[in-house]
N, C-alpha and C positions, 0 to 999 in steps of 0.2 A: 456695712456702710457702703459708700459708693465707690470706698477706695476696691471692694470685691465684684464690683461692675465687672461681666465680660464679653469678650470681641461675641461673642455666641448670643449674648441677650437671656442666658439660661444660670439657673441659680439652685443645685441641687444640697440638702440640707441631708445631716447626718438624723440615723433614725432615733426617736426620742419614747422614751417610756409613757404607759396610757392610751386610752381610746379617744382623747380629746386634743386638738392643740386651738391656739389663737395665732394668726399671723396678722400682724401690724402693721402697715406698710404708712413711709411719714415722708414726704419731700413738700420742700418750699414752697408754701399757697400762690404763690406768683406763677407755682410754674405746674401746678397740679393738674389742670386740664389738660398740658400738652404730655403727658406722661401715660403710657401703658403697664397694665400689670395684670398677666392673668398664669392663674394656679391650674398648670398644667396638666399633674398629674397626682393623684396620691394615692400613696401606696401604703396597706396596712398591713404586716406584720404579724402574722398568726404562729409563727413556730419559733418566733426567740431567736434574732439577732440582738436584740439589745436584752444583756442578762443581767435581767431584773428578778429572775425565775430561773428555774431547770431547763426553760423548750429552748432548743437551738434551732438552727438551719440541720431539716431532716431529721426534727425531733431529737436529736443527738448532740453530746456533747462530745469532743474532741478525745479520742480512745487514749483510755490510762497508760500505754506506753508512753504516750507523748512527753517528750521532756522541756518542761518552762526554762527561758531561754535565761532566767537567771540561778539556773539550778549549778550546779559544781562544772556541767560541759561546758555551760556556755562562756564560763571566768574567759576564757580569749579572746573573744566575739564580743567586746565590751562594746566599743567602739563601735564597727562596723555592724551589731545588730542595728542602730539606730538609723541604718538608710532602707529597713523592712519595713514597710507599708502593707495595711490591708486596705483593699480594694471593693465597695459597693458597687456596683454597673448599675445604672438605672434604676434602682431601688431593685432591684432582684439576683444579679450573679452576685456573690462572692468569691475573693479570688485574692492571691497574693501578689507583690511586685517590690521593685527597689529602687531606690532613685540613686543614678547612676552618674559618675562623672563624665567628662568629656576631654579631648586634647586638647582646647584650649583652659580648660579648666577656670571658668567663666561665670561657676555659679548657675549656669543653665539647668533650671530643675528637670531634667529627662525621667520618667518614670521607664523601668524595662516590667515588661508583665508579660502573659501569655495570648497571643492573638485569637483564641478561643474564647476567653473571657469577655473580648468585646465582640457581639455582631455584626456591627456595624462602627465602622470611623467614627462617627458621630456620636459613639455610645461616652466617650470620653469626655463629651459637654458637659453629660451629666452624672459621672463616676465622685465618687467622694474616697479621698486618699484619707487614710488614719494612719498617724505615724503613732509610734511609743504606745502600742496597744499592746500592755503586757502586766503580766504579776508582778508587784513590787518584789518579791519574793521567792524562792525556789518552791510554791505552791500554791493550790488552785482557787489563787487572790483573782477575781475580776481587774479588770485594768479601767483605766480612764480612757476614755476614746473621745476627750475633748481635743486633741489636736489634727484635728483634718482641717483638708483643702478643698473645696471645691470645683470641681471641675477642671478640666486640660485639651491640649487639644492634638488631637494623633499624627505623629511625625511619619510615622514609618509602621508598616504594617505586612506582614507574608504569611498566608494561611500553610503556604505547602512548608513550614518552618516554624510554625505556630509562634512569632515574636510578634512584639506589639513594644513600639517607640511611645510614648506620650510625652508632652512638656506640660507642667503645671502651670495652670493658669494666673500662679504665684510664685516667689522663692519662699520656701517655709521658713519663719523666722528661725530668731535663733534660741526661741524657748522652745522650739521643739527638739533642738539639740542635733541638726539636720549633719549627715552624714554621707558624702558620695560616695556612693564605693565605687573603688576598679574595679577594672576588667582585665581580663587575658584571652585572647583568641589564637594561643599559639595551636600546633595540632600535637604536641605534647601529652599523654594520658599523666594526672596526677595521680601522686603517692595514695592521694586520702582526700574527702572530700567532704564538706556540710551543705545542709541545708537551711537557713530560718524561712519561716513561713508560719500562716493562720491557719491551720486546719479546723476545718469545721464554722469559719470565721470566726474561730478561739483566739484566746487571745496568745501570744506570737510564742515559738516551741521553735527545738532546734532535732535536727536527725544528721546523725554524723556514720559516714564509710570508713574505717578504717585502711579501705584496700582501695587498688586501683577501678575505677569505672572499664568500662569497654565501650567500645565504638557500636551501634546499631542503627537500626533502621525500626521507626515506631509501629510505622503500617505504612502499608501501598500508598495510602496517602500525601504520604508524606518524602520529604526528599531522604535519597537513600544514606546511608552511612551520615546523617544530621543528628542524632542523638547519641546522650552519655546514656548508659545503660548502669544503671547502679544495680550489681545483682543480691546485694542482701545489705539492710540496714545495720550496723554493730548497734547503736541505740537512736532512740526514738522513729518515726515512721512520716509520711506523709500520708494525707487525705483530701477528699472533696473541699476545696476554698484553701487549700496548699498549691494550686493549679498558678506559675507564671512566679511562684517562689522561685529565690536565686538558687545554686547552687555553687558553692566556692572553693576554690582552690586553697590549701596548706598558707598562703599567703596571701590570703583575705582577700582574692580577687575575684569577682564572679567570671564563672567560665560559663554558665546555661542557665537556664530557666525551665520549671517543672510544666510539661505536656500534660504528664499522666501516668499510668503504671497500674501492679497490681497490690504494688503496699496494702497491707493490714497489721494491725496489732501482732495477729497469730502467725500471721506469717508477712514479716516486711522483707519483699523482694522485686525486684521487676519495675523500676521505676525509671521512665527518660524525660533526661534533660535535652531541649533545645540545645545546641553547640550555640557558642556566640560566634 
């Protein structure tokens, strides 16, 4: 409705099942003439983001280590899973993030993602946030991915850091069962450490470290000693479309966000977190 008007003029829609849609557009006959509307872009869908089927993003489905974030690990992460978000960019990146509190704790919907995932500032006009995209279940239940937002608009952004600030261009109600989570930016290494995330733009999984992270550096690239270095997963993993997922400290507070790494199933090891 008009109450999802934004400062941007832009209105990006989650992807929907089939080869066909109708778009309806309906405002006051008084006032039709002075009204623009035009369908910018579309975007069709050939490898299964929306699982109606087997195809995913890269033909693949999210690797069977992965563990659903309501399986026996995630019982502590009740709460704070529900400020994970998966992330569309433009109808094409998929990518994780979380909506994050602030000091004045204000309700300011901030999303924290990975500044890789967006090209460009402006990709966030037309990114589509999915909260509560998960298995009712500890198994591989599809999720509802009716609760997204559309569109945000980029606060803060550092490639040599790979983070990406956005504010939603809404507060998400409260049937999405919305969730800030902290933070910690002390320089402290934690005991033990999690991740939730969308790998594969699956639907939301948890990978947990037992041990302490280490301090590294991801590549020349980037700034030195800015990443957590997780060097072997105890359970589950990350993957492609886990990119800008949190990473949390023992006390549910996010300390980083996932760059990149070389996790796999067969071998989950070598993954860095942006530092906050």
């Amino acid at each position: 409705t008009d109450f999802n008007n934004k400062s941007s003029r832009k209105f990006a829609v989650a992807p929907i099942a089939g080869d066909e849609i109708i778009v309806q557009y309906e405002v006051p006959e008084k006032i039709k003439s002075k009204q623009s509307f035009v369908i910018k872009s579309v975007n069709h869908d050939y490898i299964g983001i929306v699982k109606s089927d087997d195809r995913r993003p890269l033909n693949k489905v999210a690797g069977s280590c992965n563990i659903d974030i309501n399986c026996d690990e995630g019982d502590d992460w009740s709460d704070v899973k529900n400020s994970v978000c998966r992330l569309i960019v433009n109808g094409v990146e998929v990518c994780s993030g979380a909506l994050v509190n602030n000091t004045a704790q204000d309700q300011k919907p901030y999303i924290l993602s990975a500044a890789h995932c967006y090209d460009r500032w402006n990709l966030a006009e037309t990114t589509v946030y999915v909260f509560n995209y998960e298995s009712p279940f500890c198994a591989p239940l599809d999720g509802d991915p009716i609760h997204s937002v559309s569109g945000a608009v980029m606060k803060a952004q550092f490639d040599s850091l790979d983070f990406a600030l956005a504010e939603l261009s809404l507060i998400p109600p409260p049937e999405y069962r919305p969730y800030y989570a902290g933070w910690n930016k002390e320089k402290g290494l934690p005991g033990s450490s999690a991740s939730i995330h969308h790998p594969q733009g699956d639907i939301k999984k948890i990978a947990i470290d037992n041990d302490s992270p280490v301090i590294a550096r991801f590549s020349n690239q980037y700034v030195k000693d800015a990443f957590f270095k997780i060097l072997r997963w105890d359970a589950g993993v990350t993957e492609a479309g886990s990119s800008g997922g949190p990473l949390f400290n023992p006390a549910k507070q996010i300390i980083g966000t996932l760059t990149g790494g070389e996790a796999e199933c067969d071998n989950p090891v070598n993954d860095y977190f942006e530092r906050i």
